[in-house]
Residue frames as qw, qx, qy, qz and C-alpha x, y, z in Angstrom:
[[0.727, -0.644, -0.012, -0.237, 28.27, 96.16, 153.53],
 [0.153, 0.549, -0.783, 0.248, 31.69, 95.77, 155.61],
 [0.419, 0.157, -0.856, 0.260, 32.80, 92.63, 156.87],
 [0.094, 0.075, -0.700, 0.704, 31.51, 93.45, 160.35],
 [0.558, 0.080, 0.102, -0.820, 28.16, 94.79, 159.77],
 [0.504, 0.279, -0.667, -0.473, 27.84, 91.34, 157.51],
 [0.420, 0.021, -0.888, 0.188, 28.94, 88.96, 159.95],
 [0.251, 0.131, 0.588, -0.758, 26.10, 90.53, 162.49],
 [0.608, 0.118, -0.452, -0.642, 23.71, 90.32, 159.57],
 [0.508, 0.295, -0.792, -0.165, 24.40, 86.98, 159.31],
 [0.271, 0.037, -0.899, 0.342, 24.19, 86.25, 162.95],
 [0.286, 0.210, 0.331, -0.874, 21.17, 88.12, 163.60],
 [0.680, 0.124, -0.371, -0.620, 19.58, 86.01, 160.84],
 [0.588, 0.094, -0.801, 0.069, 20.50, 82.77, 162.69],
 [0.446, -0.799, 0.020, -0.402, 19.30, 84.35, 165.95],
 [0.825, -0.137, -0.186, 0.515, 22.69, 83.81, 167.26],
 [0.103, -0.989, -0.103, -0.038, 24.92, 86.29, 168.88],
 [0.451, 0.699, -0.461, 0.309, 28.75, 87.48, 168.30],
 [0.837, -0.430, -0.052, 0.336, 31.51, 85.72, 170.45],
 [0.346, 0.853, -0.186, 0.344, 34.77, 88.48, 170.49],
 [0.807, -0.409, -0.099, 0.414, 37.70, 87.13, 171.83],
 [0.163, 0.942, -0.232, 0.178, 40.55, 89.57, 172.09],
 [0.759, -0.153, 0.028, 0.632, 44.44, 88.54, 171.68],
 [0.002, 0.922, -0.245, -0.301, 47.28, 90.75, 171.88],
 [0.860, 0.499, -0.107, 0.003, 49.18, 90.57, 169.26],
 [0.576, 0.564, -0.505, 0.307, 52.56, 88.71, 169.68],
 [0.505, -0.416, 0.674, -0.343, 51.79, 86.72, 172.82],
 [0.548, -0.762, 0.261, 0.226, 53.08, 84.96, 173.90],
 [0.407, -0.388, 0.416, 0.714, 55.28, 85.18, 171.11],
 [0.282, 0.458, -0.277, -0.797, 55.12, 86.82, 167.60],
 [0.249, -0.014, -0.900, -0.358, 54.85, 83.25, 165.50],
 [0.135, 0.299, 0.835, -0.441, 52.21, 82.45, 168.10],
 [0.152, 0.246, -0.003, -0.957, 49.70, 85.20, 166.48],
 [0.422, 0.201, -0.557, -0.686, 48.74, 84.08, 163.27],
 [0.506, -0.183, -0.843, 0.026, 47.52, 80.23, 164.18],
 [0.098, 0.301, 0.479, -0.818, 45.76, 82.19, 167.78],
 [0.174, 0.340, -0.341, -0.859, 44.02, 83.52, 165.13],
 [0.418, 0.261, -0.721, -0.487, 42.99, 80.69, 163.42],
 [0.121, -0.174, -0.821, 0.531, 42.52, 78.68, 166.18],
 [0.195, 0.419, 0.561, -0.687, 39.76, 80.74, 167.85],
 [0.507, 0.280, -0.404, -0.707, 37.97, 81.44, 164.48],
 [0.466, 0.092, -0.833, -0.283, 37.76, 77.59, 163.78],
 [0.006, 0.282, 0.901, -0.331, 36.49, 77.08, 167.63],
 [0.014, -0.720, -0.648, -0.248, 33.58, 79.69, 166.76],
 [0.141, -0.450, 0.040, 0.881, 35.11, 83.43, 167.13],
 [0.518, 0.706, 0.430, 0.220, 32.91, 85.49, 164.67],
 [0.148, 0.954, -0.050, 0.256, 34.95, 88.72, 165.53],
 [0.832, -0.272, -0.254, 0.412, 38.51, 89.16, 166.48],
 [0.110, -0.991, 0.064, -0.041, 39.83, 92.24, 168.42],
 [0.856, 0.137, -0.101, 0.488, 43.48, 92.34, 168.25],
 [0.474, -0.843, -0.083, 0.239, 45.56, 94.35, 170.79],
 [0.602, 0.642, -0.234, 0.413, 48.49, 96.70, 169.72],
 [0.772, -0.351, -0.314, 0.428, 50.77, 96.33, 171.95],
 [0.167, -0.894, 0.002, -0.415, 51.42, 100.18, 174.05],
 [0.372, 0.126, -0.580, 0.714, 54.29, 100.73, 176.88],
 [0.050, 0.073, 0.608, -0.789, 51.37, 102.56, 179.05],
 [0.249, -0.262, -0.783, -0.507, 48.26, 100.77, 178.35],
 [0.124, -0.259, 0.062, -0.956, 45.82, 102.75, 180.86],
 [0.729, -0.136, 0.021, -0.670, 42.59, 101.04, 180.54],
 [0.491, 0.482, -0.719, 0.103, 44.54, 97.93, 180.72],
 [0.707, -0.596, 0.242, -0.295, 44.38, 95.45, 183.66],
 [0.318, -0.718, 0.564, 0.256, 47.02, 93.44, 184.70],
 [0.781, 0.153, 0.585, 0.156, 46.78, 89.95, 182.51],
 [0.614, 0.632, 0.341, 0.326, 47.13, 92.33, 179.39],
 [0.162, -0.932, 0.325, 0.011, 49.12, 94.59, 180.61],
 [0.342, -0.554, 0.730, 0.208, 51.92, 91.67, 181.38],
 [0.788, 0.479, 0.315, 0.225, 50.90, 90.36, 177.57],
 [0.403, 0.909, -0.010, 0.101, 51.55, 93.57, 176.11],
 [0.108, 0.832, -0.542, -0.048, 55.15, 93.65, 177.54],
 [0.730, -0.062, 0.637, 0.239, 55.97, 89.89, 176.93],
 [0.662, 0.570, 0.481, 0.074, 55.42, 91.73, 173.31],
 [0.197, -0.976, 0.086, 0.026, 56.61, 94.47, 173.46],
 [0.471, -0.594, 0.608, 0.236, 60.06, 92.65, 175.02],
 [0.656, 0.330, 0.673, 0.086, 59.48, 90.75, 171.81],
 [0.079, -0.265, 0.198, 0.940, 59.54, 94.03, 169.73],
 [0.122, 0.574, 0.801, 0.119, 56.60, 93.97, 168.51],
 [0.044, -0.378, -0.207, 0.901, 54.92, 97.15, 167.00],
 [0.512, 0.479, 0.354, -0.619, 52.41, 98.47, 164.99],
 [0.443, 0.500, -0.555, -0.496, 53.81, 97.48, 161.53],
 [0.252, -0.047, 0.929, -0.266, 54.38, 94.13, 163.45],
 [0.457, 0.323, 0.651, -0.512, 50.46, 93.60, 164.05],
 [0.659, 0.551, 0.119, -0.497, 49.52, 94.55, 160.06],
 [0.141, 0.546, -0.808, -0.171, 51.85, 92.30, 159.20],
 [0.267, 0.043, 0.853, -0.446, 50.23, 89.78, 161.33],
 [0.487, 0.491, 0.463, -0.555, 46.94, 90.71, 160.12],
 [0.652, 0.405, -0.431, -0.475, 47.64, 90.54, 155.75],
 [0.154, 0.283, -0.941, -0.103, 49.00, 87.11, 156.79],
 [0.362, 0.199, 0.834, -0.366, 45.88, 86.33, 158.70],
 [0.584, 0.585, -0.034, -0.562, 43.61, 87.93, 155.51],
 [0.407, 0.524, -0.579, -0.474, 45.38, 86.15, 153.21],
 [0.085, -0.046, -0.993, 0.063, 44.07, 82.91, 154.67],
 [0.055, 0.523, 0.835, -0.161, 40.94, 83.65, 155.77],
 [0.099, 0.109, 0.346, 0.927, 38.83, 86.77, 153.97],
 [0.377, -0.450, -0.570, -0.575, 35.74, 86.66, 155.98],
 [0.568, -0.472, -0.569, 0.362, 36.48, 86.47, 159.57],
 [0.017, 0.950, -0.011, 0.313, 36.72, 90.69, 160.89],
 [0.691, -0.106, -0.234, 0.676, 39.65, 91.93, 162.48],
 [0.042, -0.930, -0.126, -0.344, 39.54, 94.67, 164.74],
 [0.611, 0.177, -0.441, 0.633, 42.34, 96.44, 166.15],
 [0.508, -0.836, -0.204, 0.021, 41.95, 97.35, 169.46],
 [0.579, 0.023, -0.307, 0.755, 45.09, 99.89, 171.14],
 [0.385, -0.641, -0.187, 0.637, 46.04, 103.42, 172.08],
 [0.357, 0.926, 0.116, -0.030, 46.72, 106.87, 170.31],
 [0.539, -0.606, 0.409, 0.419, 50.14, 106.59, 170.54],
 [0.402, -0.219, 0.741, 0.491, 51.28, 104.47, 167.87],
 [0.353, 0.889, 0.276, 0.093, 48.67, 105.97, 165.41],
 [0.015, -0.988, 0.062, 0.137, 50.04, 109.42, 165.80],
 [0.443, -0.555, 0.511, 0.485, 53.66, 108.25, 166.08],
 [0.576, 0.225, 0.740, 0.266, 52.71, 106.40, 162.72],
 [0.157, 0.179, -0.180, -0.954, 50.73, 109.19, 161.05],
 [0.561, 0.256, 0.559, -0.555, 47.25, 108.85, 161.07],
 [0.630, 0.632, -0.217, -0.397, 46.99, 108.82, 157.26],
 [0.421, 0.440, -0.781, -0.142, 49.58, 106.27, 157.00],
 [0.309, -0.182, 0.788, -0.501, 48.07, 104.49, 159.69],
 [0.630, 0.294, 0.471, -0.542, 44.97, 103.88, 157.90],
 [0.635, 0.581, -0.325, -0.392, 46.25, 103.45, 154.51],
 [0.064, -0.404, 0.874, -0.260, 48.30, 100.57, 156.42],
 [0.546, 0.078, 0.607, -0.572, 45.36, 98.98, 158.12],
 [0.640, 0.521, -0.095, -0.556, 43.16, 99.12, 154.82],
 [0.705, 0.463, -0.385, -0.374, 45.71, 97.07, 152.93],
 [0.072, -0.270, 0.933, -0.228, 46.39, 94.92, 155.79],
 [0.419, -0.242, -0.827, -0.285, 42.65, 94.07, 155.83],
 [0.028, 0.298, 0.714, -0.633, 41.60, 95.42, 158.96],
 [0.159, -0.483, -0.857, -0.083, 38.21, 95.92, 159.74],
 [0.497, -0.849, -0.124, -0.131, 37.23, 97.99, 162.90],
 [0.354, 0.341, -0.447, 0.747, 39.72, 100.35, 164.91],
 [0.627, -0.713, -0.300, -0.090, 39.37, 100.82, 168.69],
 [0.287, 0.351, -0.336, 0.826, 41.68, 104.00, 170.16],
 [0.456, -0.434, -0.681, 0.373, 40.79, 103.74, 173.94],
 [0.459, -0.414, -0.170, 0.767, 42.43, 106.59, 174.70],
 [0.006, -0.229, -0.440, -0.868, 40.52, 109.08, 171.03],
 [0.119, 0.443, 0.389, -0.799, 37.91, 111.51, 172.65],
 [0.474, 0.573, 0.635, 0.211, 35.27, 111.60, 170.05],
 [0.171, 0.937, 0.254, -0.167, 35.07, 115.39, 170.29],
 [0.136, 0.868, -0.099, -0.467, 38.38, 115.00, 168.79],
 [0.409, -0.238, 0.793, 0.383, 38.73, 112.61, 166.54],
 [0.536, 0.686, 0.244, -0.426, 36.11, 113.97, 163.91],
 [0.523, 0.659, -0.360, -0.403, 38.56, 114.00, 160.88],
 [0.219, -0.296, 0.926, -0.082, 40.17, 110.36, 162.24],
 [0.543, 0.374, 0.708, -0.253, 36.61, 108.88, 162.26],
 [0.823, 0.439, 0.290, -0.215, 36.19, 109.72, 158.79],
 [0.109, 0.649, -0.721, -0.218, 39.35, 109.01, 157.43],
 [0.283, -0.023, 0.947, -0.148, 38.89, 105.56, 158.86],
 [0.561, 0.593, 0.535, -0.219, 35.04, 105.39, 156.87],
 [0.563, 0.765, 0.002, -0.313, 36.13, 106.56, 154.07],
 [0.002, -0.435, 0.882, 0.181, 38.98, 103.92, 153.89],
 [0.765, -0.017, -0.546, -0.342, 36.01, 101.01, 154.15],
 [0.521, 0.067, -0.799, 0.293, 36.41, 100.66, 157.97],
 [0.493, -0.766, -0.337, -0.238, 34.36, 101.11, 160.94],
 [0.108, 0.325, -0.502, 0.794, 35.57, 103.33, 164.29],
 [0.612, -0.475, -0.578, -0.255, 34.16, 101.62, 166.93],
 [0.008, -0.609, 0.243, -0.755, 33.77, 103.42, 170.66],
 [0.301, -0.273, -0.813, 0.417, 33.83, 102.52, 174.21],
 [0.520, -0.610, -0.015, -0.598, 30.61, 103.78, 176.35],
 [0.277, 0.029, -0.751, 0.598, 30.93, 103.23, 179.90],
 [0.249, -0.724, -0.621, -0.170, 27.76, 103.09, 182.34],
 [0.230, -0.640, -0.331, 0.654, 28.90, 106.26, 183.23],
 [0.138, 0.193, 0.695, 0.679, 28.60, 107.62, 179.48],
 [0.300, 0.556, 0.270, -0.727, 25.34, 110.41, 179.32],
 [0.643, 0.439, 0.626, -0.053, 22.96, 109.88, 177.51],
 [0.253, 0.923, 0.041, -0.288, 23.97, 113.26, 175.55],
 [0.091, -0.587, 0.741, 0.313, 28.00, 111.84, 174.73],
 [0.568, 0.183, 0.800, -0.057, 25.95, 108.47, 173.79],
 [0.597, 0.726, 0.342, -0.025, 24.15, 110.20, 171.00],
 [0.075, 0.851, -0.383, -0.351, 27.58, 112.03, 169.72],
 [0.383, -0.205, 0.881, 0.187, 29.56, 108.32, 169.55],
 [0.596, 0.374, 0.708, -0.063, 26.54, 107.23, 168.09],
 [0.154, 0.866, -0.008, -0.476, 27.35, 109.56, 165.19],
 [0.334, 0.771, -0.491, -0.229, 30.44, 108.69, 164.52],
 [0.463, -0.322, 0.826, -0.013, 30.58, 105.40, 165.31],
 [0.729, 0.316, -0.364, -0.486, 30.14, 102.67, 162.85],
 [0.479, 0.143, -0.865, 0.044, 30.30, 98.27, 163.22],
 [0.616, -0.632, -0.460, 0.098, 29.12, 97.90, 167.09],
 [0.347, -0.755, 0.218, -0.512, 29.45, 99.95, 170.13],
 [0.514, 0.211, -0.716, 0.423, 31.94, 98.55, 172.85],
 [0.520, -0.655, -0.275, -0.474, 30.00, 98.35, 176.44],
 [0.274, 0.360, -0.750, 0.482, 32.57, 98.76, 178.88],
 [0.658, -0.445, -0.572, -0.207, 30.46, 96.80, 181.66],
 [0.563, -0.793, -0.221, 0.077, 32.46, 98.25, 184.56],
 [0.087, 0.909, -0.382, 0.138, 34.36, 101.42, 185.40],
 [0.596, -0.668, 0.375, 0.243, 37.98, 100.51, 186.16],
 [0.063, 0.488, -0.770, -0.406, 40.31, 98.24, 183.87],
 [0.724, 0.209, -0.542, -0.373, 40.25, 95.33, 181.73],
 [0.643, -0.150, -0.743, 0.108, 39.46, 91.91, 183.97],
 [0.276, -0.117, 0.662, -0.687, 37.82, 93.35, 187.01],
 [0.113, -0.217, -0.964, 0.109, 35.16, 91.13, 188.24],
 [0.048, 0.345, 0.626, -0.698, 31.60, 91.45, 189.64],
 [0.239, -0.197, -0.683, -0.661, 29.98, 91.82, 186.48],
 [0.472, 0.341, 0.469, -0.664, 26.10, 92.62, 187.48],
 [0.128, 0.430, 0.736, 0.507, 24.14, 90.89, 184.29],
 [0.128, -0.703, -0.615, 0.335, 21.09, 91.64, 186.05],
 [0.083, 0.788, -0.003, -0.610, 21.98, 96.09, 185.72],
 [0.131, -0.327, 0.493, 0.796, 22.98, 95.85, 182.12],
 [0.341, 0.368, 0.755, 0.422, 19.63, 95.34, 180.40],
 [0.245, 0.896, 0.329, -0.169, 17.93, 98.25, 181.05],
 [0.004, -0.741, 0.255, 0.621, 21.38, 100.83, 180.47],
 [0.498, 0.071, 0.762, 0.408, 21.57, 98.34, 177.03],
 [0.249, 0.532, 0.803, 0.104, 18.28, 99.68, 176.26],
 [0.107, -0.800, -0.031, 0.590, 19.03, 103.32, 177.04],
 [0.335, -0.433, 0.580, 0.603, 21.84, 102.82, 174.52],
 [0.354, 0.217, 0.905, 0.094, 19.40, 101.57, 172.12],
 [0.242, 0.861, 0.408, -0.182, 17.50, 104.26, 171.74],
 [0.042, -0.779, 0.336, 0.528, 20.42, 106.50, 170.48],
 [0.014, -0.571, 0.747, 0.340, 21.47, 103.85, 168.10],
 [0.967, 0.157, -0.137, -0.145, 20.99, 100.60, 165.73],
 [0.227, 0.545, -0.792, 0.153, 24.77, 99.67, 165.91],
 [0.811, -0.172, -0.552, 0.089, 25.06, 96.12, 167.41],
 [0.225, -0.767, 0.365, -0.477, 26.07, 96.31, 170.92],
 [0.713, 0.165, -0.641, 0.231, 29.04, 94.43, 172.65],
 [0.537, -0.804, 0.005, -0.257, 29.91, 93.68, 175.95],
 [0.635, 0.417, -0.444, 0.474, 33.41, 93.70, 177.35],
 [0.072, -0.475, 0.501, -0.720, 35.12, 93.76, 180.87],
 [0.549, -0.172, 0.454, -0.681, 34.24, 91.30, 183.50],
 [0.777, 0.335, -0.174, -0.504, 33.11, 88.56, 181.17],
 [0.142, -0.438, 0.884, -0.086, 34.95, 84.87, 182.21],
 [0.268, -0.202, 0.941, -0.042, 33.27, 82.43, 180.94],
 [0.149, -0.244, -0.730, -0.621, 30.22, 80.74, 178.89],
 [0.158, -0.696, -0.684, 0.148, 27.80, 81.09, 181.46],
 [0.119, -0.611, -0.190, 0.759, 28.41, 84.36, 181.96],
 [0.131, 0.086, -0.603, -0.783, 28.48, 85.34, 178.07],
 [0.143, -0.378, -0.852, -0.332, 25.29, 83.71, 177.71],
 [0.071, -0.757, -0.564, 0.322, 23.57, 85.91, 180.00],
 [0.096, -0.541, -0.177, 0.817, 24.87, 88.74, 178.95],
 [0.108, -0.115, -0.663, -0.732, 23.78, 88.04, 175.13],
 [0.078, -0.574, -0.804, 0.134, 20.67, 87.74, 176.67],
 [0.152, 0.898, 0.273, -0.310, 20.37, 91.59, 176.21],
 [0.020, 0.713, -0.458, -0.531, 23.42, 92.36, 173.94],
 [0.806, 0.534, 0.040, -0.253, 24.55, 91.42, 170.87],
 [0.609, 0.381, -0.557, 0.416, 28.32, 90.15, 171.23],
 [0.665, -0.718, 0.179, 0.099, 30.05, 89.25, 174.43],
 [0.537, 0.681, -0.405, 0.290, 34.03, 90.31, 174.23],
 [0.785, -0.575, 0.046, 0.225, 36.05, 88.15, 176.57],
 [0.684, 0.583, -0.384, 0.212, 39.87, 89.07, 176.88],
 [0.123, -0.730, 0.580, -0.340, 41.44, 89.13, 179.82],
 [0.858, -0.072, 0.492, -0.128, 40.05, 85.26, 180.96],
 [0.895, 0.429, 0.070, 0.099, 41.47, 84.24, 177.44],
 [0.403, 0.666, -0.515, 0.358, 44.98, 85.66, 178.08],
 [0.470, -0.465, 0.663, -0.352, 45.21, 84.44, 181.52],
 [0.939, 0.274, 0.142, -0.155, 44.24, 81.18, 179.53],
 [0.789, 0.472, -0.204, 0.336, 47.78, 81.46, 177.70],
 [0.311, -0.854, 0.250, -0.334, 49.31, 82.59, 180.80],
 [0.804, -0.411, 0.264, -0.340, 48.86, 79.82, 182.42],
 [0.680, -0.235, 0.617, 0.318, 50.68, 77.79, 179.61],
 [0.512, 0.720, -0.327, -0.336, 51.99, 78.95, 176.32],
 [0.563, -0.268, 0.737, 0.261, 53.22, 75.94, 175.88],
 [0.037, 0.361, 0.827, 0.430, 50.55, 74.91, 172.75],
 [0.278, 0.247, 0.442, -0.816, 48.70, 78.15, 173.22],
 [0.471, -0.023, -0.395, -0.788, 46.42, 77.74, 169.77],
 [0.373, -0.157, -0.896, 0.183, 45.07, 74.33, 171.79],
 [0.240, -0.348, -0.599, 0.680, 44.61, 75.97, 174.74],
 [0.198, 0.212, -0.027, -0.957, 42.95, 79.50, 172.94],
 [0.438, -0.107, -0.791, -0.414, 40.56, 76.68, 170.93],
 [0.348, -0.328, -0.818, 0.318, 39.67, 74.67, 174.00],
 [0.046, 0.320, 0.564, -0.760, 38.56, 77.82, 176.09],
 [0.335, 0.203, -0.157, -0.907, 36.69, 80.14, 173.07],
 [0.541, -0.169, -0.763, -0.311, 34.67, 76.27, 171.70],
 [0.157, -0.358, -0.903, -0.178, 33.42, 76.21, 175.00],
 [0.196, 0.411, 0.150, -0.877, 32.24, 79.82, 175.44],
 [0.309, 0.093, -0.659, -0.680, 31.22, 79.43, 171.93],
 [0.293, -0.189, -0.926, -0.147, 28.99, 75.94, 173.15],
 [0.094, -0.427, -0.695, 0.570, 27.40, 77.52, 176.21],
 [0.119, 0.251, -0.189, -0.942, 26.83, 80.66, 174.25],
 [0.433, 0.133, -0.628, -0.633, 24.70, 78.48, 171.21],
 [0.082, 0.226, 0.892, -0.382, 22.69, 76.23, 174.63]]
């Protein structure tokens, strides 16, 4: 059983439900990563999504957008991040790490070296925003047949018919983009997301996360109320925005008390 699937086990046996914070990697500066990391794990992160920093980051809104080029200006790149990530493995061997990015810097990389990369950095779970399932059939099992899960955004505009393809080839948890646009728009409806949850349900066992929209513990807590992870990032970078001074402090302070409201 991978890492990911485990740590739902686990939390599904405690009737508890995943917190997924999401940093980009090498805000606000590279050293800053690793201890981020560590940090939000120790406040009660069970999954961490970890952004590769992209020059045209699409699904992006702005707070991670103007991470990714504070990183970026930083040089930061994809060897960067699995660098980042054996250092974070080689401390902790139980916490998942999913990279979250773009198809660029795969491809530029070579997919094959991409994954044989990952693997012996320790990643987990890969999330290419921007990888059409209907063509990323020999990607998706490259990635599964390295010992890692390819995990897909649905969007409540997602048919039920593209639902049951993902659901194919996905593996770890389904990503529930909670509302069309970018990352940190607002207006989050709890209230509409239990039935399309349930729609989703039927196509699938995969845990299901929610992402987009998500700012805070009250809000997480409702939406676990029909899902099975809430994935905050944009409220947690605008968190180190605000003051990278002592961001692991600050990345602690916010995820412990998502984490507290979450476990009410």
């Amino acid at each position: 059983m991978s890492r990911i699937a485990s740590r739902f086990e686990a939390l599904r046996r405690q009737g508890k439900k995943a917190l997924i914070p999401f940093l980009t990697a090498g805000f606000p500066n590279p050293r800053a990563t690793v201890p981020l990391m560590q940090a939000i794990v120790a406040a009660g992160a069970d999954v961490i999504e970890l952004g590769v920093p992209f020059s045209d980051p699409m699904a992006d809104g702005p707070v991670i957008q103007r991470a990714g080029e504070c990183a970026l200006r930083h040089n930061v790149g994809l060897e960067d991040v699995l660098a980042m990530v054996s250092e974070f493995r080689a401390r902790d061997d139980a916490t998942p790490v999913v990279l979250m990015g773009y198809a660029n810097p795969i491809e530029a990389a070579g997919e094959a070296k991409f994954v044989d990369g990952a693997r012996a950095a320790g990643v987990d779970g890969v999330i290419v925003v921007d990888y059409p399932p209907e063509e990323c059939a020999d990607f998706a099992q490259a990635v599964r047949e390295a010992g890692m899960d390819l995990i897909f955004l649905l969007a409540p505009t997602t048919t039920p018919e593209r639902i049951a393809m993902i659901a194919k080839l996905a593996s770890g948890y389904l990503y529930y983009v909670s509302l069309t646009g970018v990352t940190g728009a607002s207006h989050l409806d709890v209230s509409a997301l239990g039935s399309r949850i349930a729609a989703i349900r039927t196509q699938t066992s995969l845990p299901v996360g929610v992402g987009f929209g998500i700012r805070d513990g009250a809000t997480a807590r409702a939406v676990c109320e029909v899902a099975d992870a809430a994935i905050i990032g944009s409220r947690l970078i605008a968190e180190l925005e605000g003051d990278p001074s002592d961001p692991a402090v600050r990345a602690a302070a916010f995820v412990r008390s998502v984490r507290e409201a979450m476990d009410r």
